[in-house]
N, C-alpha and C positions, 0 to 999 in steps of 0.2 A: 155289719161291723161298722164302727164309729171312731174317725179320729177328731181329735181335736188340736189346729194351729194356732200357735202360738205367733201372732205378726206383730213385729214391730218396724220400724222405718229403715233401720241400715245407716251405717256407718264407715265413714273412709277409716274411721277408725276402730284397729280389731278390738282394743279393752273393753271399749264402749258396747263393743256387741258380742262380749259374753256375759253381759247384764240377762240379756234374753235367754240366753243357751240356759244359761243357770235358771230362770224364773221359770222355763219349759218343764226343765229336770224337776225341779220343786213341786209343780201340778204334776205332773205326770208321778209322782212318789206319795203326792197327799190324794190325788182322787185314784190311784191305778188303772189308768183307761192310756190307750195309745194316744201317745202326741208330740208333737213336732212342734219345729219353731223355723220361721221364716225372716226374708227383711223384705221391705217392697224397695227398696235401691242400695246401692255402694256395697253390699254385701251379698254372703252365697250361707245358706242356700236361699233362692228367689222363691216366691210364692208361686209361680208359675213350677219353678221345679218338683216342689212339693209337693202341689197338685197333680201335677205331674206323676208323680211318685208313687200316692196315693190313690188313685185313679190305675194304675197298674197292677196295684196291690191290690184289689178288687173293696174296697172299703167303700159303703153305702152311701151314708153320711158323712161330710167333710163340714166340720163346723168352724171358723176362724174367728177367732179369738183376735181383736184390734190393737195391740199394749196403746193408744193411741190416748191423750188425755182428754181432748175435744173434738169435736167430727169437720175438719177441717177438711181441706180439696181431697185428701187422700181418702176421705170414708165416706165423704157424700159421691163422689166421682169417680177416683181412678179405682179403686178396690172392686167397688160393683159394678164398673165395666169389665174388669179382669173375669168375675166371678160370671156374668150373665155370657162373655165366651162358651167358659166351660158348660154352663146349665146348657146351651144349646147343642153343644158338641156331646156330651152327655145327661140326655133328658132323664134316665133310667136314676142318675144320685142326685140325691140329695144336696145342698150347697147352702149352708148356714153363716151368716155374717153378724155376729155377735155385736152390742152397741160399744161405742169406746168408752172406757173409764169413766168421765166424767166429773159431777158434781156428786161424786158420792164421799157421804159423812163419814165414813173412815177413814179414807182421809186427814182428816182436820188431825186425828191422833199422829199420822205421822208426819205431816208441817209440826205439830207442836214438840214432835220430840227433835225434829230435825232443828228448829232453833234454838230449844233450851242447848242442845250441843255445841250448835256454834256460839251461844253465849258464853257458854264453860269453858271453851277452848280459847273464849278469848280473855278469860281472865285469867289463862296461864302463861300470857305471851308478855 
């Protein structure tokens, strides 16, 4: 069995972080495979719980999904110190760290519709 997390950073702020809850809900309804969403600070549920969770739940593979744009301290560093814990503590699963977002050309469609918007909205003001 395979789930797949959904990480992103965590917010003090709750709005901010049903951006995630939603993007989870979204993949989890377009591929039908189990999966969750995590923050790695300021919010719950923590990756550690969901590991947690899931690792209880007797699930093989845990593969974590980064919402992260560029591989900053958090994806070269603190993530796969979290994740190499667990791979010791359970050698028997599997532990997948998927790359973050990045420079990918899809992208660029939604910058470009993001600001023909805000131009439009600004010619209503």
């Amino acid at each position: 069995m395979e789930i797949n997390i959904i990480l992103g950073h965590g917010s003090r702020n709750p709005e901010a972080n049903e951006v995630l809850k939603t993007l989870a809900t979204m993949y989890r309804e377009n591929n039908h495979t189990d999966t969750s969403y995590a923050f790695l600070q300021f919010a719950s549920p923590t990756l550690e719980e969901v590991l947690e969770d899931a690792i209880s739940k007797k699930y093989q593979t845990i593969v974590i999904a980064p919402v992260f744009l560029y591989p900053g301290v958090h994806i070269k560093k603190d993530i796969p110190e979290k994740l190499e814990k667990y791979r010791r503590e359970n050698p028997e699963k599997t532990f997948i760290l998927a790359n973050p977002i990045g420079e990918d050309p899809r992208l660029i469609k939604i910058i470009e519709n993001r600001i023909a918007s805000a131009k439009g909205s600004q010619k209503n003001d």
